[in-house]
C-alpha positions in Angstrom: 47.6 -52.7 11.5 44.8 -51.9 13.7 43.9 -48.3 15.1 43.0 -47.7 18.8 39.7 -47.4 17.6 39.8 -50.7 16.2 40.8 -52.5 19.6 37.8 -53.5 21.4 36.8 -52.2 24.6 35.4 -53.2 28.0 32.6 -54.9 27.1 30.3 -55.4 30.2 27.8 -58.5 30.9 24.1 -57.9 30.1 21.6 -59.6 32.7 17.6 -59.6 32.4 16.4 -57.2 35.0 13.4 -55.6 34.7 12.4 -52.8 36.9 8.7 -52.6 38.0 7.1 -49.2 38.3 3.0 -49.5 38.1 2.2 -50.6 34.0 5.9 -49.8 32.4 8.1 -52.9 33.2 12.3 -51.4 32.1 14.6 -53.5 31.2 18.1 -52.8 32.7 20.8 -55.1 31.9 23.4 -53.0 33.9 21.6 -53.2 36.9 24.1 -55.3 38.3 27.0 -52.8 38.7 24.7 -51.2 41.5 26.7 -53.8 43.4 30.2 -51.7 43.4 32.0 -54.6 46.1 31.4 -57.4 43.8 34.1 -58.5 42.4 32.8 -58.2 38.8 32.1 -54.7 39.2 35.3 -54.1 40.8 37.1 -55.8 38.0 35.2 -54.2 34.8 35.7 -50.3 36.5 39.4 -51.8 36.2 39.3 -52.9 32.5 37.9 -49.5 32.0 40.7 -47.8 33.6 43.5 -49.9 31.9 41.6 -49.2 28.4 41.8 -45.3 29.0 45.2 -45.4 30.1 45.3 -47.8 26.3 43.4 -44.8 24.6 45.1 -42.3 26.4 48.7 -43.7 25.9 49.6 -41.8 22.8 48.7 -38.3 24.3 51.2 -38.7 27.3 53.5 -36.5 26.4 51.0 -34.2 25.6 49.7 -34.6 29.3 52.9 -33.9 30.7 53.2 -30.8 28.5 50.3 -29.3 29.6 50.6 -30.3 32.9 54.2 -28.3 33.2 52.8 -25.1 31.1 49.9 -25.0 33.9 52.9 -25.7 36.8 54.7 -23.2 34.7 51.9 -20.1 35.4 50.9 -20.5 39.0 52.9 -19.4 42.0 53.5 -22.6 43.5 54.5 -20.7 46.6 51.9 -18.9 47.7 50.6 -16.7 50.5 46.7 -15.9 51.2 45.3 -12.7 52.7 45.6 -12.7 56.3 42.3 -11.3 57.8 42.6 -10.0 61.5 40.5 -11.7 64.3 41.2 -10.8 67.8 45.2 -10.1 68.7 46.1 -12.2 65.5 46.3 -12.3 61.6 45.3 -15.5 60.0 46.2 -16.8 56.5 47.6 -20.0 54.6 50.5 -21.0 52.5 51.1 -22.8 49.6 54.9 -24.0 49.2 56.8 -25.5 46.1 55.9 -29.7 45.9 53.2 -29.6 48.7 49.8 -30.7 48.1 48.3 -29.3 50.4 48.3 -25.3 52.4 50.0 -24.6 55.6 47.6 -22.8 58.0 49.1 -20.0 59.8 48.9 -17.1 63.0 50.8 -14.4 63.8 50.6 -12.2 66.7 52.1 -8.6 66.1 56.1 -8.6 65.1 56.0 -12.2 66.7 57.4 -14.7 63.9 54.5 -16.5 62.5 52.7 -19.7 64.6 51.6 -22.9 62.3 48.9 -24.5 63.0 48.2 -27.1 60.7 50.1 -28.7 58.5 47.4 -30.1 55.7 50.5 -32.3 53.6 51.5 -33.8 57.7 47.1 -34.3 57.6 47.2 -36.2 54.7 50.2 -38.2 54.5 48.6 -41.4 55.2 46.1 -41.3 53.0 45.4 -41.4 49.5 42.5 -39.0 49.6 42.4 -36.2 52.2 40.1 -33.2 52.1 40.5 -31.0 55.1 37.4 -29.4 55.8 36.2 -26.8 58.5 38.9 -24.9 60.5 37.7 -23.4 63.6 39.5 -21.7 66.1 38.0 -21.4 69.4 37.0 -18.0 70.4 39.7 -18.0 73.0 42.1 -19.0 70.6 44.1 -21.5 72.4 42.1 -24.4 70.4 41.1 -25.7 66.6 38.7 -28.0 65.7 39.8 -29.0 61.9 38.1 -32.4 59.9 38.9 -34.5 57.5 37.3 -36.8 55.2 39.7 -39.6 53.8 37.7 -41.3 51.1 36.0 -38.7 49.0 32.4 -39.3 50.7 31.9 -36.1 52.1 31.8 -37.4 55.9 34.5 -35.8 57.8 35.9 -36.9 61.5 36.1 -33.8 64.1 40.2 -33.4 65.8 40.6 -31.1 68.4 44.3 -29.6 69.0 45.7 -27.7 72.3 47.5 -24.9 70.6 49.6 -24.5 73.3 50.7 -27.6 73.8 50.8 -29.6 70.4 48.1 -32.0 71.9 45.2 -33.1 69.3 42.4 -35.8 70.0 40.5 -37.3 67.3 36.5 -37.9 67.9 35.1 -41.1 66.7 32.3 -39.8 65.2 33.6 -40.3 61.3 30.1 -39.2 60.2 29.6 -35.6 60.6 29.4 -32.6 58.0 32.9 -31.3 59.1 31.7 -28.3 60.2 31.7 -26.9 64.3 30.4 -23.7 65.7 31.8 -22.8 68.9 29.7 -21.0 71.9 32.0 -18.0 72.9 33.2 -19.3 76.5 35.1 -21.3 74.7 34.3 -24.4 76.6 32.9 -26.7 73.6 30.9 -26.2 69.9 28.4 -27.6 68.4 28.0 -30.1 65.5 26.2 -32.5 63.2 26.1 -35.5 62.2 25.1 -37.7 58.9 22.6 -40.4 58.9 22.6 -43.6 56.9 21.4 -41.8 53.8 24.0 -39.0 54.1 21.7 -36.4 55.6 22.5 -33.8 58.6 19.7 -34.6 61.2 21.0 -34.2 64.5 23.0 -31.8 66.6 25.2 -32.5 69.3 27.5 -30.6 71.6 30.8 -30.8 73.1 32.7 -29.9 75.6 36.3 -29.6 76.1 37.6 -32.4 78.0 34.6 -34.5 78.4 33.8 -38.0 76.8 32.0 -37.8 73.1 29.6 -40.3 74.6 28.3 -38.3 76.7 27.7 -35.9 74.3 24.1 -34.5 74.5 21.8 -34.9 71.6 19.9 -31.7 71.1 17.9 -31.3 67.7 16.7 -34.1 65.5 15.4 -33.6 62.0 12.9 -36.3 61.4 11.5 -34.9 58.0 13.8 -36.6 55.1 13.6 -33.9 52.9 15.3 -31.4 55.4 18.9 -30.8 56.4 20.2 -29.3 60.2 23.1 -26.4 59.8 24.4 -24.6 62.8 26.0 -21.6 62.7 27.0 -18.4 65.0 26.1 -14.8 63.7 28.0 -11.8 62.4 27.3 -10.2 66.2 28.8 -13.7 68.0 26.1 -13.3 70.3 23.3 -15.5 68.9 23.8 -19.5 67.5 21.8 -20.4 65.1 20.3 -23.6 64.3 18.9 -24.0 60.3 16.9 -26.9 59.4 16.1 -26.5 55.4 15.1 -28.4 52.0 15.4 -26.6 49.0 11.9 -25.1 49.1 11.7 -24.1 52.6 13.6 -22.9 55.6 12.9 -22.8 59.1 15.4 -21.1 62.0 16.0 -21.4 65.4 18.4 -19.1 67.8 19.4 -19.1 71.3 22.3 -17.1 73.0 26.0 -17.7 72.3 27.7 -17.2 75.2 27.5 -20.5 77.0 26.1 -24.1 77.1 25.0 -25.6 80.6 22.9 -28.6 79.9 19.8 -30.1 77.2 17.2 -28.4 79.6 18.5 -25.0 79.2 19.2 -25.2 75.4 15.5 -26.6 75.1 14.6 -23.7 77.3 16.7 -20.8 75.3 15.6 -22.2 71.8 13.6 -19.7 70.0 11.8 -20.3 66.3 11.8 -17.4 64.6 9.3 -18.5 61.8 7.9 -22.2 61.5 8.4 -23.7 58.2 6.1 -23.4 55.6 5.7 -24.5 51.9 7.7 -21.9 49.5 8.5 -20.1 52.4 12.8 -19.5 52.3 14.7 -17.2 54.7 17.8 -16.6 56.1 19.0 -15.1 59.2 22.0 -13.1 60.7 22.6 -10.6 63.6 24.0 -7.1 63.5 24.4 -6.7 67.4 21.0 -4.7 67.4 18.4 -6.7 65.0 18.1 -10.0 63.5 18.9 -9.2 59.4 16.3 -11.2 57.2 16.5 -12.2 53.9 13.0 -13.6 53.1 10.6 -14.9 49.9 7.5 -15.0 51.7 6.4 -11.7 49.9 8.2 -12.6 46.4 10.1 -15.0 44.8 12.8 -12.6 44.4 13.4 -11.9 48.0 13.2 -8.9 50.2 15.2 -7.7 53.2 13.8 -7.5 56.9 14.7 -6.9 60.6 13.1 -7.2 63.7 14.0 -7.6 67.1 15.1 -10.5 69.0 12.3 -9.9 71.8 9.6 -10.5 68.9 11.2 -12.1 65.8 8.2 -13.8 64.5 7.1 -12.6 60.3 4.5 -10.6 62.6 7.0 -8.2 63.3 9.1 -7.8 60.4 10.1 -4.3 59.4 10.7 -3.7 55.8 14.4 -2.7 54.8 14.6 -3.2 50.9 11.8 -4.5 49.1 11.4 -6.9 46.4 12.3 -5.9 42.8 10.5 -7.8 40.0 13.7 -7.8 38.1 16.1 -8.6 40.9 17.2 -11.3 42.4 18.6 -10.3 46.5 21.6 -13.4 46.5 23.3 -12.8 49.7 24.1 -10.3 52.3 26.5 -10.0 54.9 25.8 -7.8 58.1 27.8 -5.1 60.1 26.6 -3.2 63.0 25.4 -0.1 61.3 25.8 -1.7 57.3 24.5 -4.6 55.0 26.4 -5.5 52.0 24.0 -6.6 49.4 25.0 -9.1 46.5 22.3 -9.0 44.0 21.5 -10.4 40.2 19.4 -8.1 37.6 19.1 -10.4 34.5 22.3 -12.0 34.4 24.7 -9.2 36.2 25.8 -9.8 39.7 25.7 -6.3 41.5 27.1 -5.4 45.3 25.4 -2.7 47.1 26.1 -1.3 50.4 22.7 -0.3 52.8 23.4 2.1 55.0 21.1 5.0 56.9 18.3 3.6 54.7 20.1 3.8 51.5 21.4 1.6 49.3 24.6 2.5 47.2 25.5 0.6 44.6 29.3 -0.3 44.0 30.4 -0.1 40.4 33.4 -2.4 38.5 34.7 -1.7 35.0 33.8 -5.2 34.1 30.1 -5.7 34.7 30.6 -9.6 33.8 31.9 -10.4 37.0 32.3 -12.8 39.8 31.8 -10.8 43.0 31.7 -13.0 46.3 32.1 -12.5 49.8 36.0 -12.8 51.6 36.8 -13.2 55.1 34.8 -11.0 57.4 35.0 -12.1 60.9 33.9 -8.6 62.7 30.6 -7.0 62.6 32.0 -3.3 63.8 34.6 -3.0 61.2 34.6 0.0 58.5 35.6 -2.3 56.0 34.2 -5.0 53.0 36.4 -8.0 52.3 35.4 -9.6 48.9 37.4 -11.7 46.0 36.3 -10.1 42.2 37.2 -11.7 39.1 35.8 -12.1 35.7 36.4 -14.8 32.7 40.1 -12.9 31.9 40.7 -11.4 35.0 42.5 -12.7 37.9 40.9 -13.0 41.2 41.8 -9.6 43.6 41.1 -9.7 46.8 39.3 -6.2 47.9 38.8 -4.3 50.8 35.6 -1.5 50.3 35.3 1.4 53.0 31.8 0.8 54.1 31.3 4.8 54.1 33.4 6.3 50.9 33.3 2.9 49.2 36.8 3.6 48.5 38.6 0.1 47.6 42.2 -1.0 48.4 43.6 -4.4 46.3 45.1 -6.6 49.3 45.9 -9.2 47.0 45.6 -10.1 43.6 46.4 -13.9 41.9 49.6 -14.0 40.0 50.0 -15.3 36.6 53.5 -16.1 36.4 55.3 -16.0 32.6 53.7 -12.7 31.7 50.0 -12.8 31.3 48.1 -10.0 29.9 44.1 -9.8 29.7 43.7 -7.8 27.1 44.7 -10.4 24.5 41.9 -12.0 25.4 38.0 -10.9 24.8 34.7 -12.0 26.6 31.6 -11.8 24.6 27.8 -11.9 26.1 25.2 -13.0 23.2 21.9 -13.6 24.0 19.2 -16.0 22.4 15.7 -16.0 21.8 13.8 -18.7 23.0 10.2 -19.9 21.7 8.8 -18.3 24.8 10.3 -15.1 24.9 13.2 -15.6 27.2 16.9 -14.5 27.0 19.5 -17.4 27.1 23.0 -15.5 27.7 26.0 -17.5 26.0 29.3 -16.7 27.0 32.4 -17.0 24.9 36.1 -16.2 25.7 39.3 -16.7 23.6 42.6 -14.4 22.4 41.7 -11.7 20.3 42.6 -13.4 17.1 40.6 -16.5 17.8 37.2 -14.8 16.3 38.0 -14.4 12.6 37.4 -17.3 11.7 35.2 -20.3 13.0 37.2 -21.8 16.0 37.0 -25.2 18.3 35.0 -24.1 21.2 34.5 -26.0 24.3 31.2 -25.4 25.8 30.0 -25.6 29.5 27.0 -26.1 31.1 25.1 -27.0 34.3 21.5 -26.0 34.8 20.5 -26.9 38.2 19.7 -26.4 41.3 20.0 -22.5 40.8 23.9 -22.4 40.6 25.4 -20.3 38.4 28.0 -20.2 35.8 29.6 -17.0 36.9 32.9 -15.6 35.8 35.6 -17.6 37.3 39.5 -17.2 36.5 41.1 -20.2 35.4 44.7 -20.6 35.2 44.3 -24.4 33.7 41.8 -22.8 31.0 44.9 -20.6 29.5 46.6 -23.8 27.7 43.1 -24.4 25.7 42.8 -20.6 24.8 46.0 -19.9 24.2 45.9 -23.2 21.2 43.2 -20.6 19.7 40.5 -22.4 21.2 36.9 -20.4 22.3 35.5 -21.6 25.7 31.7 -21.0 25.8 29.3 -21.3 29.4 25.7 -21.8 28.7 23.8 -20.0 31.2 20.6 -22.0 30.8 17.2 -22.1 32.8 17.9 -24.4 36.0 21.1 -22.5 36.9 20.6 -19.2 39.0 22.5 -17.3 36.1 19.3 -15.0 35.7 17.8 -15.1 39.1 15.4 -17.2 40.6 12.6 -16.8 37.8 15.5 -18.4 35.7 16.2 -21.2 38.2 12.3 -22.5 38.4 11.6 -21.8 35.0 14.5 -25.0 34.9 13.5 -26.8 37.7 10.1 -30.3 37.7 7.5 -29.7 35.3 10.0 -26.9 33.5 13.0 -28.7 33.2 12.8 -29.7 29.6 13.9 -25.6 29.1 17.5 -26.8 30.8 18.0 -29.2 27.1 16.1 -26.7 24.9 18.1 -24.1 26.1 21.5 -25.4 25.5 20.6 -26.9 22.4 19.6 -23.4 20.8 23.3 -21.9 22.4 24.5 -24.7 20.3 22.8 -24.0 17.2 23.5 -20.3 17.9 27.6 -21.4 17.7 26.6 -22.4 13.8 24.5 -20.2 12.9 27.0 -17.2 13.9 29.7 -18.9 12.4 31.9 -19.3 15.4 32.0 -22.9 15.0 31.1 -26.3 13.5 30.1 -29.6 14.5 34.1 -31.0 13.7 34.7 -28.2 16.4 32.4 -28.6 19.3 33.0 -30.3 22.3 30.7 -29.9 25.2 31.1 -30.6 29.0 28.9 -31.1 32.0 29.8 -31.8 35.8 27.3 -33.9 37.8 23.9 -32.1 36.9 25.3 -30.9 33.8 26.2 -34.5 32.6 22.5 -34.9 31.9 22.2 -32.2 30.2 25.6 -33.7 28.0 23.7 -36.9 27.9 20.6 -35.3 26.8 22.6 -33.5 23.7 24.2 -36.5 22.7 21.3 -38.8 22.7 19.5 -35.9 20.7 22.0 -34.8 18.4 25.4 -36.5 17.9 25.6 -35.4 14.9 26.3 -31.8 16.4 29.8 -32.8 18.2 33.1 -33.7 17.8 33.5 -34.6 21.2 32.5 -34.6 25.0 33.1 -35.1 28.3 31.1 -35.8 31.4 32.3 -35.5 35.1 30.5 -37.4 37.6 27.1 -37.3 35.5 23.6 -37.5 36.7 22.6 -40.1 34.1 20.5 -42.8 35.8 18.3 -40.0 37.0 15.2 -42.1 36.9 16.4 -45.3 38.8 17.8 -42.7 41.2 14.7 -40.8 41.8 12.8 -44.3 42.2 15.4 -45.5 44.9 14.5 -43.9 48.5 16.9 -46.0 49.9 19.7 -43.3 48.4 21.3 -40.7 49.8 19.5 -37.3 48.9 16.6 -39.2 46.7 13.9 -37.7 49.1 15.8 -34.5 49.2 15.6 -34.1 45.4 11.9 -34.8 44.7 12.0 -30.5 44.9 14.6 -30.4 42.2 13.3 -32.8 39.8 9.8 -33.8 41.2 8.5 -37.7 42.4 8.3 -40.0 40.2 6.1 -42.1 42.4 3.6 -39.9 40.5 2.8 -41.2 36.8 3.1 -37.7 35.8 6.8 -37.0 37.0 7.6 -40.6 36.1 7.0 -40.2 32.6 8.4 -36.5 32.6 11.9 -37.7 34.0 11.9 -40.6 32.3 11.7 -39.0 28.2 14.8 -36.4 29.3 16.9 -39.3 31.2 20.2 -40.1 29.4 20.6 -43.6 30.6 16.8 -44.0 29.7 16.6 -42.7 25.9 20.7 -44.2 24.4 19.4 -45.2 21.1 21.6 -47.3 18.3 24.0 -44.3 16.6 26.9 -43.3 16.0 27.9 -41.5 19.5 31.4 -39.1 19.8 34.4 -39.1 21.1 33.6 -39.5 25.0 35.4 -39.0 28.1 33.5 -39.8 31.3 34.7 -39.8 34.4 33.8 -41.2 38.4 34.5 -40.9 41.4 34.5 -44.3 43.5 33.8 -43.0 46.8 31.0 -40.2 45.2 27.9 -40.1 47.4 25.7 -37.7 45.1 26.0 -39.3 42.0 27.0 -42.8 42.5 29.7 -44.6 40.8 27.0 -47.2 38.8 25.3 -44.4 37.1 28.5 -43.2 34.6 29.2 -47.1 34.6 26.0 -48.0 33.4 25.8 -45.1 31.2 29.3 -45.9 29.2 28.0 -49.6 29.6 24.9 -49.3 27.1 26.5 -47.0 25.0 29.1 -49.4 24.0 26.9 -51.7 23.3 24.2 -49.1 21.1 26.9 -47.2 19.7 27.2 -47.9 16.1 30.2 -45.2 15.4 34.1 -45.9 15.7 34.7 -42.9 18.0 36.4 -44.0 21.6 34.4 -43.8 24.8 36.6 -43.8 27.6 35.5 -44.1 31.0 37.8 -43.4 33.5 37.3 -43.9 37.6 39.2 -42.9 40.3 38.9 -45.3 43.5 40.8 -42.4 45.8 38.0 -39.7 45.2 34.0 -38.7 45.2 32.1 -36.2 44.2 35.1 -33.3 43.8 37.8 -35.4 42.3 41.4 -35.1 43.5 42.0 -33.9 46.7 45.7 -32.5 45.9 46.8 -29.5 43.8 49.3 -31.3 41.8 47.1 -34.1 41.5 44.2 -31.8 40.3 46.5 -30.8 37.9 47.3 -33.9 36.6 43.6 -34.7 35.9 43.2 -31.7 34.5 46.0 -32.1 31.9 44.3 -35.9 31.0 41.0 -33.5 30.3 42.8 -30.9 28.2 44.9 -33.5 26.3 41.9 -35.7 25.9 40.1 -32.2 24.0 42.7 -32.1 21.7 43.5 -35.0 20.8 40.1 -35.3 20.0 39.9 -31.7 17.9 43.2 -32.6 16.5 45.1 -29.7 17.9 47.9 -31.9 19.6 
């Protein structure tokens, strides 16, 4: 009888293409599926659909039981923290069977006021992502969006909140964001050009005809995106054009638009861009609040006035620390709140009278972000903290006594209790003297022995791995499984040292790095290679494609979500959305120096014939950052070099991009395929 190993897969056709660059002439015999409305392509992402459903088909009932133990722990119905703005208190709802939340108002004892129903958004669609709400300052209107493919280009609707009434814009191209001057009369927003950049900026006004919307900024450098956003005070707009090397900010007055001429007029430049040169701008009421690199890579904090804003006439507030990393801020009229990273701990801080306070948490290894703060003369710090085991609380800090009150904290339903579980930190040595931390979590049992461990990692574009509750993650630890996050060089896990140490000429580190956490999981004993998996999402897909064409031998399984794996092609194709916009991330390859450097770390560039693992990978149809040929190309030439008998299973979804499901339930669902898919392949089932 044959095996499910044994049937044979997809196999896709192999054409000669060659791909010209200077002296080095590649062949690429996938090139074709580049062309995602021909019907071949069309039909082979099918094949490899119904094949994964084939491979997958004696797991199902294993799907369906994780899927109802992760259904089992959350509270389907749900209420958010309401945060106060003006007469009302805004929050959301979940409710039992809906996909998506219920936005809500309520004005004092008055019963509560929907406005936006996101299941009555979505019900004609397949894919609906709602994106920006914004309520007008007046309150009587909201501007939401909604993108309906997965593409991350959203269409503006206005709705009358008195009367029901809601008109749809036919722009289906902007970021799906608005900013609204304070009369309440129209907002501002952008739009995306053909290669899926923000470069202009409109406004609107209530009532009038989108066509005659004025154009008022246009971003003609292709490296550089256009933002808009109001300040903390509501009395300034401003307008950020930025790439991911430089920044440069404009601001004019909030209260009103009249015409082009008078925005033109109003429009100050607070610092021209410059090479290197990053910063980012708010308003207290008093100053503009600047957080700035032009004095050190690890930022410093600045203000000046309004009257003179240019770097001239910065004032000092907290300088740079050579072993900190200033993140974030958020401004209040007579506060700043201060997120911050020393080495690989996130720290808040509170400025205030020239002093800054730091606020301590029993858990150092922590997630600590920002919440809903919509008033800059409050006495009070909204932020969400969580770490690896606990769940998410919802905080509000007295800016003064830095006393804290829990408004909210996520429910675990079925009785879960964090001290069964551990979090560990280890840290290893690299060959140039650097730290890599390597995080592991599991039940307290799980470490006396070696264990499967599922490892995570990203390493790019100065994101960070940081402790984030998972709900899902519970049905893998509680099947004594470790879950490890390598926080290698790339990510922002260590500050911005870390990121460029990970970044062009330096990102080989990114692949050395995790390859030493993964040699650190023998070498300590905690695992295996008939234990390992590894996963990656978009940038960290190469780095799952690097391991893999490196050193099969070392796992029992992976899987890669939306992978970067075609890197090179990409970075050769301007015609791409965010190509140009990348050469800062990984370099040009027009030069023979990058060329070569991307092309001996690319995944799709360096399969060789050998025996490959078990491999999930899966796409998003609709994705516009990494696009659905890469992964096909990517499982296409592995099939045909792959000289084991382990599956590879590619999996697409034509309702989705970049994100993957738009729905709870859904997400759940593709979650439980993961999971099941993990142990299966472990043999845990």
């Amino acid at each position: 009888m044959q095996t499910r190993q044994q049937i044979i897969p997809p196999q896709a056709k192999r054409e000669d293409y060659f791909h010209t660059h200077s002296t080095d002439p590649r062949f690429d015999p996938y090139h074709w599926l580049k062309q995602t409305s021909l019907p071949e392509t069309q039909a082979y992402l099918n094949a490899e659909n119904d094949y994964a459903v084939f491979q997958m088909a004696d797991s199902e009932a294993l799907q369906t039981l994780i899927y109802q133990q992760s259904l089992a722990r959350i509270v389907e119905n749900d209420r958010s923290a309401a945060y106060t703005w003006g007469p009302y208190q805004y929050y959301s709802e979940s409710r039992q069977g809906s996909e998506y939340a219920f936005y809500y108002r309520q004005y004092k004892q008055q019963p509560p006021e929907l406005l936006l129903d996101g299941n009555q958004v979505a019900a004609s669609y397949d894919y609906c992502e709602i994106g920006g709400l914004a309520i007008s300052p007046d309150h009587k209107f909201l501007v939401y969006s909604i993108d309906t493919a997965g593409d991350e280009q959203y269409q503006l609707i206005i709705k009358n909140l008195s009367t029901q009434e809601e008109i749809t814009l036919p722009h289906s191209h902007t970021s799906g964001d608005v900013t609204w001057t304070m009369d309440a009369k129209g907002f501002y927003y952008t739009t995306l050009n053909h290669l899926h950049r923000t470069d202009q900026l409109f406004y609107h006004s209530l009532g009038s005809n989108i066509a005659d919307d004025p154009l008022l900024f246009t971003e003609d450098d292709e490296q550089f995106y256009v933002s808009v956003y109001r300040s903390q005070s509501d009395q300034l707009i401003f307008i950020e054009t930025s790439s991911q090397e430089s920044t440069e900010v404009f601001f004019l007055p909030a209260d009103s638009f009249h015409n082009s001429k008078q925005f033109n007029q109003q429009l100050c430049c607070i610092a021209p861009r410059q090479p290197d040169h990053e910063y980012y701008v708010d308003h207290n009421g008093l100053q503009l609040i600047i957080l700035t690199n032009d004095q050190h890579e690890n930022y410093r904090l600045v203000r000046a006035d309004c009257e003179s804003p240019q770097p001239a006439h910065w004032q000092p507030l907290i300088p740079p620390k050579a072993d900190t990393t200033l993140e974030d801020y958020l401004v209040f009229r007579h506060h700043i709140a201060l997120l911050s990273r020393t080495k690989d701990l996130l720290q808040l801080s509170i400025w205030h009278d020239d002093k800054l306070i730091p606020v301590t948490f029993t858990d150092p290894i922590a997630q600590i972000s920002f919440g809903d703060n919509v008033c800059v003369d409050t006495q009070h710090l909204r932020i969400h903290y969580e770490t690896f085991i606990q769940p998410e609380q919802v905080l509000d800090i007295d800016l003064n006594t830095l006393h804290r009150t829990c408004i909210k904290t996520q429910e675990v339903k079925g009785g879960y209790h964090p001290e069964h579980y551990r979090c560990q930190r280890d840290y290893i040595t690299t060959e140039d003297g650097e730290q890599i931390p390597l995080t592991l979590i599991g039940k307290q049992q799980t470490w006396e022995h070696p264990a499967p461990i599922l490892l995570q990692v990203y390493g790019a574009y100065g994101h960070s791995l940081d402790p984030e509750f998972s709900i899902s993650r519970l049905n893998l630890l509680d099947r004594v499984m470790l879950i490890g996050f390598a926080h290698v060089r790339g990510g922002g896990d260590c500050g911005e040292h870390w990121y460029r140490q990970g970044k062009q000429q330096h990102k080989l580190n990114t692949f050395t790095d995790f390859m030493l956490c993964v040699e650190h999981l023998f070498k300590a004993r905690y695992t295996d290679p008939q234990q390992l998996m590894i996963v990656g999402r978009s940038a960290g897909g190469m780095v799952i494609g690097y391991a893999l064409n490196n050193a099969p031998q070392y796992f029992k399984g992976a899987i890669m979500d939306v992978p970067f794996v075609d890197c090179l092609n990409t970075m050769l194709d301007e015609s791409l959305p965010l190509t140009i916009a990348e050469y800062d991330e990984w370099g040009n390859p027009a030069s023979p120096e990058v060329y070569q450097r991307i092309k001996s770390y690319a995944p799709y560039e360096n399969i060789k014939p050998q025996a490959y693992p078990a491999l999930l990978v899966q796409a998003g149809f609709h994705d516009t950052r990494v696009h659905i040929w890469e992964p096909a190309k990517w499982v296409a030439a592995l099939r045909y070099h792959n000289t084991g008998d382990q599956p590879i299973i590619f999996k697409t979804s034509f309702a989705a991009g970049h994100g993957g499901a738009s729905g709870r339930y859904e997400a759940l669902q593709e979650m439980a395929f993961e999971q099941a898919f993990i142990l299966k392949t472990l043999q845990l089932e």
